[in-house]
C-alpha positions as CSV (number, residue, x, y, z in Angstrom):
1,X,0.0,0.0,0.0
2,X,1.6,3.4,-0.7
3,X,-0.1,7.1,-1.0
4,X,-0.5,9.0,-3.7
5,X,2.9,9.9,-4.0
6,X,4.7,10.4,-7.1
7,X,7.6,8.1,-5.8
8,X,6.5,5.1,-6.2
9,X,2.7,5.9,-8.3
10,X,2.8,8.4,-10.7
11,X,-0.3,10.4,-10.3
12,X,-0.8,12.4,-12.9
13,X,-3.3,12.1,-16.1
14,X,-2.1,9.8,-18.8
15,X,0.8,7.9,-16.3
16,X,1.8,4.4,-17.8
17,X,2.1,2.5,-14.5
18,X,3.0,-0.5,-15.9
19,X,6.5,1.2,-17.0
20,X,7.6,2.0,-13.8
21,X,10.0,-0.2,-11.8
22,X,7.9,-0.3,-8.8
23,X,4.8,-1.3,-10.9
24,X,7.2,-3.8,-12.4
25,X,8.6,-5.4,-9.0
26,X,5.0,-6.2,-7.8
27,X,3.6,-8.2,-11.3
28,X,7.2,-9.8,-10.5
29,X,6.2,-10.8,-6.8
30,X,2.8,-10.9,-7.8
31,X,2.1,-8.1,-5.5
32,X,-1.6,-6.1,-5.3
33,X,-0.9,-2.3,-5.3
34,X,-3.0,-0.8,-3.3
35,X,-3.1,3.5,-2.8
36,X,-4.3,5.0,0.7
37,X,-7.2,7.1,0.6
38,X,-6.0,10.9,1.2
39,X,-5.9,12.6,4.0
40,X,-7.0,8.9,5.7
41,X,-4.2,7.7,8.1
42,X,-6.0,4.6,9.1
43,X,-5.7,3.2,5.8
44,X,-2.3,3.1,6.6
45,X,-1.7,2.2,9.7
46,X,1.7,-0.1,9.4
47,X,3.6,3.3,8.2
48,X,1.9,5.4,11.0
49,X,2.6,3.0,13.5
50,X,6.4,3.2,12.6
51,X,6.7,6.8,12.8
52,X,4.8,6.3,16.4
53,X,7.7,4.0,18.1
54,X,10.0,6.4,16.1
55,X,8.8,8.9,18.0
56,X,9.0,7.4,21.1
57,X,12.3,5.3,20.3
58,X,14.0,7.5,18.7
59,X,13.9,10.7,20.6
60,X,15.2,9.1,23.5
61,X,18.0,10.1,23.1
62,X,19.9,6.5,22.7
63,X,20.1,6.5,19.2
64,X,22.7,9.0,17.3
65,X,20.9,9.1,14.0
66,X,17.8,8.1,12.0
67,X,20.0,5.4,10.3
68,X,21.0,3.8,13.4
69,X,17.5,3.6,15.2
70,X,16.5,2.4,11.5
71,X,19.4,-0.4,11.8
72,X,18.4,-1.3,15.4
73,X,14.5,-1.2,14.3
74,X,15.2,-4.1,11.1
75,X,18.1,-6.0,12.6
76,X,18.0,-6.2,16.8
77,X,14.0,-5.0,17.6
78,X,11.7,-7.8,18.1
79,X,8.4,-7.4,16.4
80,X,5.5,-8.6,18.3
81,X,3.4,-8.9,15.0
82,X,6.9,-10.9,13.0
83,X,6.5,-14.1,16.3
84,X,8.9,-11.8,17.9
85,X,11.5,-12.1,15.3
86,X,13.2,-9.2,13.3
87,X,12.6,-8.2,10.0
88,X,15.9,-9.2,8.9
89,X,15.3,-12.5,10.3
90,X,11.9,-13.0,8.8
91,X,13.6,-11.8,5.3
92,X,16.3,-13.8,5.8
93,X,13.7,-17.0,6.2
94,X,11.8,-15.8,3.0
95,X,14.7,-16.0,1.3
96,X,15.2,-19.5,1.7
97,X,11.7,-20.5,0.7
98,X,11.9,-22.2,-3.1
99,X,8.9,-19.8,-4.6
100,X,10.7,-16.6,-3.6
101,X,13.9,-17.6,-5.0
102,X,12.3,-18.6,-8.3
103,X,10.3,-15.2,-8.0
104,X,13.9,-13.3,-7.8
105,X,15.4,-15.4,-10.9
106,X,12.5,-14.8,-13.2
107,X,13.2,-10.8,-12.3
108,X,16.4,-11.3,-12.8
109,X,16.5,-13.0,-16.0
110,X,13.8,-10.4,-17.1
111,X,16.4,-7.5,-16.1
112,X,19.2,-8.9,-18.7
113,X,17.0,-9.1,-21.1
């Protein structure tokens, strides 16, 4: 799910999503995109809930930088919602499952081509 951004959804009249390499990595993955209603912050509550132990993490004081409480937050914070793994470990697990390394190789070949 993303907003309306122009990052990753170009939101003007006449845009050709399907060239874009975002809109090309989800048919790859096989991956609905969804957009956020505007102005609607429950719609995307994953992203808002981030900023939220941000907030509370972050400005503690213990981190030095955004990139370090971002490090800590994917490699050593356990996430009640991932089993109380890390994201790293749950992407590292992922990565060993046979559909999502044929996934990758079908992108890949598709890049060289």
């Amino acid at each position: 799910m993303t907003d309306h951004g122009s990052t990753y959804y170009a939101n003007h009249p006449g845009a050709e999503q399907e060239n874009t390499e975002f809109r090309k990595t989800l048919d790859a993955l096989g991956i609905k995109h969804c957009l956020a209603r505007i102005n609607r912050p429950q719609t995307n509550g994953k992203i808002e809930r981030f900023f939220l132990t941000y907030k509370t993490e972050f400005l503690t004081g213990n981190f030095t930088c955004i990139k370090d409480y971002i490090k800590h937050y994917n490699e050593q914070r356990q996430h009640m919602s991932l089993n109380y793994k890390t994201p790293k470990q749950v992407w590292d697990d992922l990565k060993n499952v046979k559909w999502f390394r044929d996934v990758k190789q079908f992108r890949d070949n598709r890049q060289r081509s």
